[in-house]
mmJSON file of the N, C-alpha and C atoms, coordinates in Angstrom:
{"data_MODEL":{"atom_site":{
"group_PDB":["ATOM","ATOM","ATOM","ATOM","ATOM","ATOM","ATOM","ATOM","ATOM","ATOM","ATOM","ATOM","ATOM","ATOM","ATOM","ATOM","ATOM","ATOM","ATOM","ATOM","ATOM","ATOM","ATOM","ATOM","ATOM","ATOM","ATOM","ATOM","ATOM","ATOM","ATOM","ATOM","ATOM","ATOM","ATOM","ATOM","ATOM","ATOM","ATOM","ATOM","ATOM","ATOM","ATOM","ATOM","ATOM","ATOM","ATOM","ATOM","ATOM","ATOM","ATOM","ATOM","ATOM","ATOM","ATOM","ATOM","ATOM","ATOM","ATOM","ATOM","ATOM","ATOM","ATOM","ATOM","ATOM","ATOM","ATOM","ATOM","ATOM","ATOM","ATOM","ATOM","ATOM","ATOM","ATOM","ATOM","ATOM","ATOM","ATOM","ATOM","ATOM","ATOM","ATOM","ATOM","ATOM","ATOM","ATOM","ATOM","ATOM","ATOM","ATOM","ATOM","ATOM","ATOM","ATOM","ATOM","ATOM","ATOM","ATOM","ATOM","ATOM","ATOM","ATOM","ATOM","ATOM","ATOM","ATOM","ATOM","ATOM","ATOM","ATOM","ATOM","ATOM","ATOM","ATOM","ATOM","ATOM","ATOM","ATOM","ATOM","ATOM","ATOM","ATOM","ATOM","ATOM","ATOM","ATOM","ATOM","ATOM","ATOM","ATOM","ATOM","ATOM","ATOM","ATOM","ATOM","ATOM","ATOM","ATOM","ATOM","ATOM","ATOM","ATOM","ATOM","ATOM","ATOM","ATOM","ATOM","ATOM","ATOM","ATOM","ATOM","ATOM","ATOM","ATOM","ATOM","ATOM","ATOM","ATOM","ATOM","ATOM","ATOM","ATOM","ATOM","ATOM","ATOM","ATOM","ATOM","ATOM","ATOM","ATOM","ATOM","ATOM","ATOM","ATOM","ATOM","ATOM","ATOM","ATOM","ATOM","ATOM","ATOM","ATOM","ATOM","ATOM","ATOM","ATOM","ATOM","ATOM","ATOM","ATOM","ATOM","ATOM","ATOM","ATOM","ATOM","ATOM","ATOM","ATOM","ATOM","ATOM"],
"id":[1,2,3,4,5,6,7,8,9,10,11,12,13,14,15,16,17,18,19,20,21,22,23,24,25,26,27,28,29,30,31,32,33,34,35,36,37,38,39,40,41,42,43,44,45,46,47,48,49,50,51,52,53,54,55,56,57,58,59,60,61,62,63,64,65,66,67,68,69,70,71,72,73,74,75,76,77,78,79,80,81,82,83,84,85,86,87,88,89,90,91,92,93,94,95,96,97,98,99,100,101,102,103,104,105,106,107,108,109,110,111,112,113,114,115,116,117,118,119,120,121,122,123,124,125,126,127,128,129,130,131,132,133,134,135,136,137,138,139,140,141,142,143,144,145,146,147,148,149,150,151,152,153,154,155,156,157,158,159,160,161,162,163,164,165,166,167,168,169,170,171,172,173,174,175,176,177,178,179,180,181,182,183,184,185,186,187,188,189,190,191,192,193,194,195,196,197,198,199,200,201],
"type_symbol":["N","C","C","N","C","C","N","C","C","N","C","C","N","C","C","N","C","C","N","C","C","N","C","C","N","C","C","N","C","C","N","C","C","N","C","C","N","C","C","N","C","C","N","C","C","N","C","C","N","C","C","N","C","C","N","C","C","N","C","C","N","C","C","N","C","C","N","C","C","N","C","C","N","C","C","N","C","C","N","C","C","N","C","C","N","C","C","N","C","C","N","C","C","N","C","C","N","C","C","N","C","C","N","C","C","N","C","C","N","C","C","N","C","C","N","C","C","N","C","C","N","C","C","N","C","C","N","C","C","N","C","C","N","C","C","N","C","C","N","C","C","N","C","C","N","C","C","N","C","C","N","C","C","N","C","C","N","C","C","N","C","C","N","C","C","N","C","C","N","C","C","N","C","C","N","C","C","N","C","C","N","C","C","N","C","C","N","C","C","N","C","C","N","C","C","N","C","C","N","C","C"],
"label_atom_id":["N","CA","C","N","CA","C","N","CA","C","N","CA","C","N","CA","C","N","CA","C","N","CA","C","N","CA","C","N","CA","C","N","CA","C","N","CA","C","N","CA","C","N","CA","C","N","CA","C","N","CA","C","N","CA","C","N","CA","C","N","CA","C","N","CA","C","N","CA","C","N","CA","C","N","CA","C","N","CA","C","N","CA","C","N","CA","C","N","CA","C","N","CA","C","N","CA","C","N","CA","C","N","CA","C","N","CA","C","N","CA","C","N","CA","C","N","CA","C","N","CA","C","N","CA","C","N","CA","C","N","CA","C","N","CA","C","N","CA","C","N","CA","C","N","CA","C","N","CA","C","N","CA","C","N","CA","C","N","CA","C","N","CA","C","N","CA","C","N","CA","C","N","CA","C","N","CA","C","N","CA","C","N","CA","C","N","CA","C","N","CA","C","N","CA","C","N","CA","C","N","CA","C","N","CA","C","N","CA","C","N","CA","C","N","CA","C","N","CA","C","N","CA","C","N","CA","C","N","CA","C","N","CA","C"],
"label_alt_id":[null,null,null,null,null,null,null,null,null,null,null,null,null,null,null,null,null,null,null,null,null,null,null,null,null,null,null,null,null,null,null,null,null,null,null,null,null,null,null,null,null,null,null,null,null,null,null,null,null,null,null,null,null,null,null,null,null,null,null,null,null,null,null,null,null,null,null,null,null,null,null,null,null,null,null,null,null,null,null,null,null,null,null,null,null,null,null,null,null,null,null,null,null,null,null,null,null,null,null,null,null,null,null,null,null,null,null,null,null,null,null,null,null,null,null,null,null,null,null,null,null,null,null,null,null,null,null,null,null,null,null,null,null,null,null,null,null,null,null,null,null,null,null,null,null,null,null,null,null,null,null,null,null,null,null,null,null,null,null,null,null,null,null,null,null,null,null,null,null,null,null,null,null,null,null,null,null,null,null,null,null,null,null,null,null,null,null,null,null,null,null,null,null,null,null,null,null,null,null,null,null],
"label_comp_id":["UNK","UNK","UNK","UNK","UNK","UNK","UNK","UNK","UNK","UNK","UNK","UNK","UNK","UNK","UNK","UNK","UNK","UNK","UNK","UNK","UNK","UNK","UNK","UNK","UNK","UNK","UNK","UNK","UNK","UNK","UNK","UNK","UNK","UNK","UNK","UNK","UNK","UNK","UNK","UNK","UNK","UNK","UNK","UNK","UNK","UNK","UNK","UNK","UNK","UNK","UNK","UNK","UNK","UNK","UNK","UNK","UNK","UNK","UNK","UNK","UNK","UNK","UNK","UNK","UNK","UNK","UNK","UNK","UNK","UNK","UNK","UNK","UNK","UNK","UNK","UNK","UNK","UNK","UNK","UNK","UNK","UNK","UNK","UNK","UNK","UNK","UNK","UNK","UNK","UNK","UNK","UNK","UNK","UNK","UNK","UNK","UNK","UNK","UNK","UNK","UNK","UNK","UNK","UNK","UNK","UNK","UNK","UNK","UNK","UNK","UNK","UNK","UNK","UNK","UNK","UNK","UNK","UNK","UNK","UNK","UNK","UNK","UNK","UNK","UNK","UNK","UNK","UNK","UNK","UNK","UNK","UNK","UNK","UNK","UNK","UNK","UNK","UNK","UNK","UNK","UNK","UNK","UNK","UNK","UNK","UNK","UNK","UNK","UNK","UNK","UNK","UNK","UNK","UNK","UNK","UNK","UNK","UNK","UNK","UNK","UNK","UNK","UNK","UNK","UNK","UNK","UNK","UNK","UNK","UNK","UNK","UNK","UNK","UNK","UNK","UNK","UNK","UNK","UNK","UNK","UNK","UNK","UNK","UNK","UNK","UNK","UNK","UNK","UNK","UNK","UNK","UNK","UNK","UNK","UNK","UNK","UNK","UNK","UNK","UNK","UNK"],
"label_asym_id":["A","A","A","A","A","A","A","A","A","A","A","A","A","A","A","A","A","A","A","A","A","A","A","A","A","A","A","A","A","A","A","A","A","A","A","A","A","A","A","A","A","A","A","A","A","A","A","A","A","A","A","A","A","A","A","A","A","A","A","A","A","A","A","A","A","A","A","A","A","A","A","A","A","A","A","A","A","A","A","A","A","A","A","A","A","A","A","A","A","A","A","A","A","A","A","A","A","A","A","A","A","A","A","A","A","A","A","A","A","A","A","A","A","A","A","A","A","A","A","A","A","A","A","A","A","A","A","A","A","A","A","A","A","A","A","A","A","A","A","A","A","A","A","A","A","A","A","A","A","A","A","A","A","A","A","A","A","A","A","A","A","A","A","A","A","A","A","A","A","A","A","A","A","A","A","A","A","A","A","A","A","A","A","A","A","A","A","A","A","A","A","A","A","A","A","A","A","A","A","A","A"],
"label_entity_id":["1","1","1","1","1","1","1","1","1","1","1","1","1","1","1","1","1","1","1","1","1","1","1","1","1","1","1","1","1","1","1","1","1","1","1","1","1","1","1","1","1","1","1","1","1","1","1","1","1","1","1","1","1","1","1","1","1","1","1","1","1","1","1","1","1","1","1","1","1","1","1","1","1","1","1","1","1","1","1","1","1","1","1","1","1","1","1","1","1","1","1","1","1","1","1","1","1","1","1","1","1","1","1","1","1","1","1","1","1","1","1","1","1","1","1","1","1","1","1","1","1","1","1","1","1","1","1","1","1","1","1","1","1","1","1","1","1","1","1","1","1","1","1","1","1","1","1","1","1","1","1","1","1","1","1","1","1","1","1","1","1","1","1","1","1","1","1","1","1","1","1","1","1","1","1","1","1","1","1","1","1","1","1","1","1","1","1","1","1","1","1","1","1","1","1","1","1","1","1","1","1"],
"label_seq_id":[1,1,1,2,2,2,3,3,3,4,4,4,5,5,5,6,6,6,7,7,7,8,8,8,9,9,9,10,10,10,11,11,11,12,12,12,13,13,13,14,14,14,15,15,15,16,16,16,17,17,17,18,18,18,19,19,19,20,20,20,21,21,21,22,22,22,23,23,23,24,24,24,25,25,25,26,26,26,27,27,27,28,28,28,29,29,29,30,30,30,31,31,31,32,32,32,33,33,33,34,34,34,35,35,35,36,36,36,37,37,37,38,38,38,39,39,39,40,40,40,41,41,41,42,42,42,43,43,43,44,44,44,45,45,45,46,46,46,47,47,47,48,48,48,49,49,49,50,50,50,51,51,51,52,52,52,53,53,53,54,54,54,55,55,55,56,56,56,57,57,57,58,58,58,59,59,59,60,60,60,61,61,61,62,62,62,63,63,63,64,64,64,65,65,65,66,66,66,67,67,67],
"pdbx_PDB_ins_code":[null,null,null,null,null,null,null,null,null,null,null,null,null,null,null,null,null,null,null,null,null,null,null,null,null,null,null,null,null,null,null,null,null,null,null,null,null,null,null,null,null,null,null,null,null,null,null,null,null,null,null,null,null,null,null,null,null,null,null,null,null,null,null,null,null,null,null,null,null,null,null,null,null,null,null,null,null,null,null,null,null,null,null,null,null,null,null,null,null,null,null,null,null,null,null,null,null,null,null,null,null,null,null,null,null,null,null,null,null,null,null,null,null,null,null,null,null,null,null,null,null,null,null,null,null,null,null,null,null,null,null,null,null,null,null,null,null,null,null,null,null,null,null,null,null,null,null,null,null,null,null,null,null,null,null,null,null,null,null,null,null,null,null,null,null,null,null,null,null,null,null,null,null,null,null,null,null,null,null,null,null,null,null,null,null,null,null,null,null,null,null,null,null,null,null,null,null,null,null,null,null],
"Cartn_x":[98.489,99.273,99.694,101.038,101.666,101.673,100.758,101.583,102.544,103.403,104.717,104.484,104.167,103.928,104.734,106.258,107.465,107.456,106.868,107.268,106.638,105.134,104.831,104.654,105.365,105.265,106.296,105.162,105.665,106.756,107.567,108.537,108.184,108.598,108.093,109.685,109.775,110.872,110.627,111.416,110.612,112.252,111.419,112.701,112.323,112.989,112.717,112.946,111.725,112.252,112.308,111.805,111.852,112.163,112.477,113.498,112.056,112.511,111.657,112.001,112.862,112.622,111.08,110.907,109.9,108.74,108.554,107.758,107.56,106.653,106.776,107.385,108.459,109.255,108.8,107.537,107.414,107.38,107.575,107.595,108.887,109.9,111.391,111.478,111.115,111.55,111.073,109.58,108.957,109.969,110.532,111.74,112.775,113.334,114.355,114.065,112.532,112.264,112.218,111.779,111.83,113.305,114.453,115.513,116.126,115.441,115.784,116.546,117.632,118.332,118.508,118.282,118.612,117.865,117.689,117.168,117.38,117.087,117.398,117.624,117.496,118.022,116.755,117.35,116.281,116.053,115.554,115.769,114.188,114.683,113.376,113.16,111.537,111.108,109.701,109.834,108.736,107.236,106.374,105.265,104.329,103.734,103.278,101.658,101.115,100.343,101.17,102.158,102.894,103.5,104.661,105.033,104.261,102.986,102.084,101.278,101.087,100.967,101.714,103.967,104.605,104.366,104.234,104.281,103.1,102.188,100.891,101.222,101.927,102.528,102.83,103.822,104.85,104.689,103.482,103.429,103.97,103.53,104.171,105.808,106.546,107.861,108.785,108.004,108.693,107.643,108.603,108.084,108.011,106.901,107.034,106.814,107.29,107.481,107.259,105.994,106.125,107.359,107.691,108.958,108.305],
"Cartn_y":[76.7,77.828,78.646,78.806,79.421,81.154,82.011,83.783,84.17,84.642,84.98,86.236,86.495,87.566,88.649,88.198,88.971,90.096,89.736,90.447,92.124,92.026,93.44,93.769,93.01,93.093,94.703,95.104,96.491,96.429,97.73,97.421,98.157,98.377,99.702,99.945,101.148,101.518,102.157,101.352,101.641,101.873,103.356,103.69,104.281,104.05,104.038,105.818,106.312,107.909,108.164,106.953,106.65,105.38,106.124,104.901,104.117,102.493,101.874,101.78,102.504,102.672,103.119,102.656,103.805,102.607,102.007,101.038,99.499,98.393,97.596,96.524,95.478,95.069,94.329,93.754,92.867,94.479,95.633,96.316,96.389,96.336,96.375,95.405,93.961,92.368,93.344,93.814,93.543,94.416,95.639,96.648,95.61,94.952,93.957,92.878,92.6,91.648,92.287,93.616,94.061,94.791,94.446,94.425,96.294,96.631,97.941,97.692,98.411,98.557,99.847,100.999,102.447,103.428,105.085,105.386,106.015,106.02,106.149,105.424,104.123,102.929,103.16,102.22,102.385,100.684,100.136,99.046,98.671,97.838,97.825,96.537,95.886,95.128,94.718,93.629,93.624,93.634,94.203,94.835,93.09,92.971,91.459,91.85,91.288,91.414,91.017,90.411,90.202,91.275,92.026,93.351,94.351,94.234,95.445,95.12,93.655,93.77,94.424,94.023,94.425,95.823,96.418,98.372,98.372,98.601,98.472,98.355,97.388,97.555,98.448,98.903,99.944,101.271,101.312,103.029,104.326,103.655,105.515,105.336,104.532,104.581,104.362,104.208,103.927,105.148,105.47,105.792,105.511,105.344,104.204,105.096,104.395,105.194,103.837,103.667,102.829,103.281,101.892,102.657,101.551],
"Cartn_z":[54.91,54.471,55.694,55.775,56.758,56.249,57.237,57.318,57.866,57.451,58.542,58.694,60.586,61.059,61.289,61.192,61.342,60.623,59.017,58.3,58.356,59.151,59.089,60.321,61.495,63.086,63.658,64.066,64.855,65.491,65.779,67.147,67.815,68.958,70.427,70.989,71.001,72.329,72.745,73.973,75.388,76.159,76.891,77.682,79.328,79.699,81.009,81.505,82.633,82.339,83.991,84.786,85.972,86.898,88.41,89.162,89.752,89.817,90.271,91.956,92.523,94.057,94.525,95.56,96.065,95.545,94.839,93.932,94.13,94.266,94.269,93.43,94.31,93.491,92.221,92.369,91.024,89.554,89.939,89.034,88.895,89.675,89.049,88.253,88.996,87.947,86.631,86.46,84.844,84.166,85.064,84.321,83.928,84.825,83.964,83.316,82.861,82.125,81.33,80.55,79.74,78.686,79.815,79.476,79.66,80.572,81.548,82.69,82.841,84.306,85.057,84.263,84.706,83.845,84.64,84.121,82.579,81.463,80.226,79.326,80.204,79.087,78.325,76.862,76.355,75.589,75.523,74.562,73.324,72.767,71.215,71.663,71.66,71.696,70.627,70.067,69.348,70.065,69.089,69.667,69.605,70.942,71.22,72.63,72.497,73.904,75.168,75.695,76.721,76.788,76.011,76.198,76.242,75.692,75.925,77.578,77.674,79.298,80.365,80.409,80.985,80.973,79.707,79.69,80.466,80.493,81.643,82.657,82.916,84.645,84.545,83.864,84.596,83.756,83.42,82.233,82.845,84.948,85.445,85.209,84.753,84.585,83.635,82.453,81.078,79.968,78.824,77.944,76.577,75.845,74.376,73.212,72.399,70.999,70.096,68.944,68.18,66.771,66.71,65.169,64.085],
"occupancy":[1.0,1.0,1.0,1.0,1.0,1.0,1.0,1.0,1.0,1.0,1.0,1.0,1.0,1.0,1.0,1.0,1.0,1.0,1.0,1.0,1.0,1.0,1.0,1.0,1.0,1.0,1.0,1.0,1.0,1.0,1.0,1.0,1.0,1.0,1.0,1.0,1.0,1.0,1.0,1.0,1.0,1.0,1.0,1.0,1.0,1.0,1.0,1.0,1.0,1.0,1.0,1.0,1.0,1.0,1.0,1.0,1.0,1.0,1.0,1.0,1.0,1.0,1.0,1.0,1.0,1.0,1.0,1.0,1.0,1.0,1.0,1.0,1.0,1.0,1.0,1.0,1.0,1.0,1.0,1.0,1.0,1.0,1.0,1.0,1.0,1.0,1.0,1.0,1.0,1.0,1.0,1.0,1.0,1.0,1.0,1.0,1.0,1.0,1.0,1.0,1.0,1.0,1.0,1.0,1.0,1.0,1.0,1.0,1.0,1.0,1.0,1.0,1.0,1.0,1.0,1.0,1.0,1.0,1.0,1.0,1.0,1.0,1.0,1.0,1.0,1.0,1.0,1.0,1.0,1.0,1.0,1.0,1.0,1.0,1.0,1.0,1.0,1.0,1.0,1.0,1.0,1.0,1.0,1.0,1.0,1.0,1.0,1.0,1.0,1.0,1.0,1.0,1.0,1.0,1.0,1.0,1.0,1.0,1.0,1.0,1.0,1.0,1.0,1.0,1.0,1.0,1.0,1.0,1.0,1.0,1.0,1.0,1.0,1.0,1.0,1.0,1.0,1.0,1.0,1.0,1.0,1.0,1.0,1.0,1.0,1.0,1.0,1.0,1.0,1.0,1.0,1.0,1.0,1.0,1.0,1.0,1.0,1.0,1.0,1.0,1.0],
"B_iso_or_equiv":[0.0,0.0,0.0,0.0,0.0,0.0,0.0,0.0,0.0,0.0,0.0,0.0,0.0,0.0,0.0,0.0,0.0,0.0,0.0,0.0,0.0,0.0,0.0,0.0,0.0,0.0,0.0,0.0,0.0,0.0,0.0,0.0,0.0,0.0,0.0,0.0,0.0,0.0,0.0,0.0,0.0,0.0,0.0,0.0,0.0,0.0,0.0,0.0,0.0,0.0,0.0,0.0,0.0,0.0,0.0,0.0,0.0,0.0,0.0,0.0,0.0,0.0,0.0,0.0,0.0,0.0,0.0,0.0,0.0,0.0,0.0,0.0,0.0,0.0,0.0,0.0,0.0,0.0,0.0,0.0,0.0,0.0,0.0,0.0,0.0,0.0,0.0,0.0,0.0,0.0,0.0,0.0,0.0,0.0,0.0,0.0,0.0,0.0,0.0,0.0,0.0,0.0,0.0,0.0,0.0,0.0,0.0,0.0,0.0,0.0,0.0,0.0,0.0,0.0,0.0,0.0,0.0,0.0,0.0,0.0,0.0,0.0,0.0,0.0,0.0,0.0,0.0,0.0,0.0,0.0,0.0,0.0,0.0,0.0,0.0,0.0,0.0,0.0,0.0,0.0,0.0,0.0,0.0,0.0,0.0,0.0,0.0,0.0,0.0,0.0,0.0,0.0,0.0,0.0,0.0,0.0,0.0,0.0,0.0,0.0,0.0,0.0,0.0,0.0,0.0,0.0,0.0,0.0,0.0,0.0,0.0,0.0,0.0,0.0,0.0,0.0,0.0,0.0,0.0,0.0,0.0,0.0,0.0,0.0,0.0,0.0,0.0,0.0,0.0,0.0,0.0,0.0,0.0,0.0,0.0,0.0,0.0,0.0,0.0,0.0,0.0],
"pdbx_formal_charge":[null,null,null,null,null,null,null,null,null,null,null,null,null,null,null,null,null,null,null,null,null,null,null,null,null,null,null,null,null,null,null,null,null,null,null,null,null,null,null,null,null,null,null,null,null,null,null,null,null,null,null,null,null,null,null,null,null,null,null,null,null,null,null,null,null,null,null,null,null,null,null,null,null,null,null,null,null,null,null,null,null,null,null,null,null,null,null,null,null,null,null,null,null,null,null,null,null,null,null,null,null,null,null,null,null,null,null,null,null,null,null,null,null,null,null,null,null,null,null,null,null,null,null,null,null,null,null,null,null,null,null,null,null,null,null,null,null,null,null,null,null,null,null,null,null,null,null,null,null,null,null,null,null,null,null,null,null,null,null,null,null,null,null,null,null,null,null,null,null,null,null,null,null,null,null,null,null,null,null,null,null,null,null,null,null,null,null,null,null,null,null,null,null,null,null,null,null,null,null,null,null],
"auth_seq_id":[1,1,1,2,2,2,3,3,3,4,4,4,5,5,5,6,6,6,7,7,7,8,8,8,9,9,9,10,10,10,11,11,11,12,12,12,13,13,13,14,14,14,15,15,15,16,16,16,17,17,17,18,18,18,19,19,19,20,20,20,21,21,21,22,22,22,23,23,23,24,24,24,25,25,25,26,26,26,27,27,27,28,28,28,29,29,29,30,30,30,31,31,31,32,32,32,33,33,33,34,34,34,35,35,35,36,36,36,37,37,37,38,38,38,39,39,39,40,40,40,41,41,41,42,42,42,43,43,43,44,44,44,45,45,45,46,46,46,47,47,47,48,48,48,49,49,49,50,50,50,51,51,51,52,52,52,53,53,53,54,54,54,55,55,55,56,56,56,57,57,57,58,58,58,59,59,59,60,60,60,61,61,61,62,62,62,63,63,63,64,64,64,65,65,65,66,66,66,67,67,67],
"auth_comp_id":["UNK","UNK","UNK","UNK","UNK","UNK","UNK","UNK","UNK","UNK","UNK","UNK","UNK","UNK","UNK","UNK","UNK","UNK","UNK","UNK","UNK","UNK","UNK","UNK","UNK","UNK","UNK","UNK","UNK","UNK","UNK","UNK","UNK","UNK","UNK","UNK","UNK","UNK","UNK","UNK","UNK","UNK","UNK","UNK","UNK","UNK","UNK","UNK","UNK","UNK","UNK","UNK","UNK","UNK","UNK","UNK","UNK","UNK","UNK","UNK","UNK","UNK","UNK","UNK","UNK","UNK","UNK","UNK","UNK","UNK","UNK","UNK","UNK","UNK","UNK","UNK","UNK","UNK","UNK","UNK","UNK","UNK","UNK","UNK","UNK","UNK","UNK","UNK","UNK","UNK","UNK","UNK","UNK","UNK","UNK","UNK","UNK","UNK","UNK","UNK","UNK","UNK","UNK","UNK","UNK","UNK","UNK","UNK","UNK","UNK","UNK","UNK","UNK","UNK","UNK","UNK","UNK","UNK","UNK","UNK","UNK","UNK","UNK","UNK","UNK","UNK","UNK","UNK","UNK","UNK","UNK","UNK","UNK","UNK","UNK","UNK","UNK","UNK","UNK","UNK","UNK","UNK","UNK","UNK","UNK","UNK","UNK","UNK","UNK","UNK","UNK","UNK","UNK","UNK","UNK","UNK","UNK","UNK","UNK","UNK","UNK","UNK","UNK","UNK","UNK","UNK","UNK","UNK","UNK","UNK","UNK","UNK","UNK","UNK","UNK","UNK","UNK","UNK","UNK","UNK","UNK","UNK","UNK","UNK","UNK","UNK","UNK","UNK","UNK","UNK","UNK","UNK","UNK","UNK","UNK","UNK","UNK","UNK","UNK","UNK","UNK"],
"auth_asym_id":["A","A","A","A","A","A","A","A","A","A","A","A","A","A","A","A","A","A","A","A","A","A","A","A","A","A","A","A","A","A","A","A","A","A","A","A","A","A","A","A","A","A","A","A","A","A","A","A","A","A","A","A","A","A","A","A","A","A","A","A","A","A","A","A","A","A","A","A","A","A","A","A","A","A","A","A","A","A","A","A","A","A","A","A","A","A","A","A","A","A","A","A","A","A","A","A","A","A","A","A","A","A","A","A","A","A","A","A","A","A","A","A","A","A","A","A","A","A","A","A","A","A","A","A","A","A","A","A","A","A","A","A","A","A","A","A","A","A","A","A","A","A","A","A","A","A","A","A","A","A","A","A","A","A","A","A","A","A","A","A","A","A","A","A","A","A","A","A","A","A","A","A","A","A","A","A","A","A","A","A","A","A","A","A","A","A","A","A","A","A","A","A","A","A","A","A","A","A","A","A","A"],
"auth_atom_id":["N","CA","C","N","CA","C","N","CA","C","N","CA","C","N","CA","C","N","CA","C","N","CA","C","N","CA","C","N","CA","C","N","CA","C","N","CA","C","N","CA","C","N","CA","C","N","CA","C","N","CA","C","N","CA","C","N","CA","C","N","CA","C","N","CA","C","N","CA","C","N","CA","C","N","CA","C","N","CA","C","N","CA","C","N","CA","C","N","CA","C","N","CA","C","N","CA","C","N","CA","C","N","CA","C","N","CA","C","N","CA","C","N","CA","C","N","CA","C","N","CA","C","N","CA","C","N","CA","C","N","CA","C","N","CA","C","N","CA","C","N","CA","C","N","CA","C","N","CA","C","N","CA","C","N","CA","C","N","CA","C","N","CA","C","N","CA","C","N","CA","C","N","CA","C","N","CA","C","N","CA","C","N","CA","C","N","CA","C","N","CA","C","N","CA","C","N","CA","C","N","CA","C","N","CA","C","N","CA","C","N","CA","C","N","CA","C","N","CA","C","N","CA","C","N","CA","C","N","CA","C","N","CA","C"],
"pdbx_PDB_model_num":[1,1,1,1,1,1,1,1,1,1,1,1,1,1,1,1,1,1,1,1,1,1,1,1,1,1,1,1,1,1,1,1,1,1,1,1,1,1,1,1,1,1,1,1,1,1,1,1,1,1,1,1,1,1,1,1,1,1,1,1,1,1,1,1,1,1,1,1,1,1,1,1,1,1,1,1,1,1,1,1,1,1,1,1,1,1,1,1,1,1,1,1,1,1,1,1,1,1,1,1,1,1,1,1,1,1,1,1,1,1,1,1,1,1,1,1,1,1,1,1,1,1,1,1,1,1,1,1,1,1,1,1,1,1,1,1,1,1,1,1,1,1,1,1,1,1,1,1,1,1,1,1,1,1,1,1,1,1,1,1,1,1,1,1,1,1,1,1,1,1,1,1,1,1,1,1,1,1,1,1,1,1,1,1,1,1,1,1,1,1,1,1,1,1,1,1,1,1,1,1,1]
}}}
């Protein structure tokens, strides 16, 4: 028997409230792996342990909101 997890799977947005200058680069890549380029972007990602790893990297520079 298959659960389909989709159906009650969280989302997070996550927006960026700081520049990754000044910062080591594998923290910019995880900003644009997470689908950030500037400051304010904001984008929705489903809530997963890999995205909750990336936010960990980078918590001094993004800010999250579960929806």
């Amino acid at each position: 028997m298959m659960v389909a997890k989709n159906a009650a799977q969280k989302a997070l947005k996550i927006t960026q409230v700081k520049s990754s200058i000044g910062y080591k680069s594998d923290q910019g890549a995880t900003l644009k792996a997470l689908g950030l380029k500037r400051i304010s972007d904001s984008v929705e990602q489903n809530d997963s342990p890999a995205i909750r790893g990336m936010i960990f990297k980078v918590k001094h520079l993004v800010k999250v909101e579960e929806l």
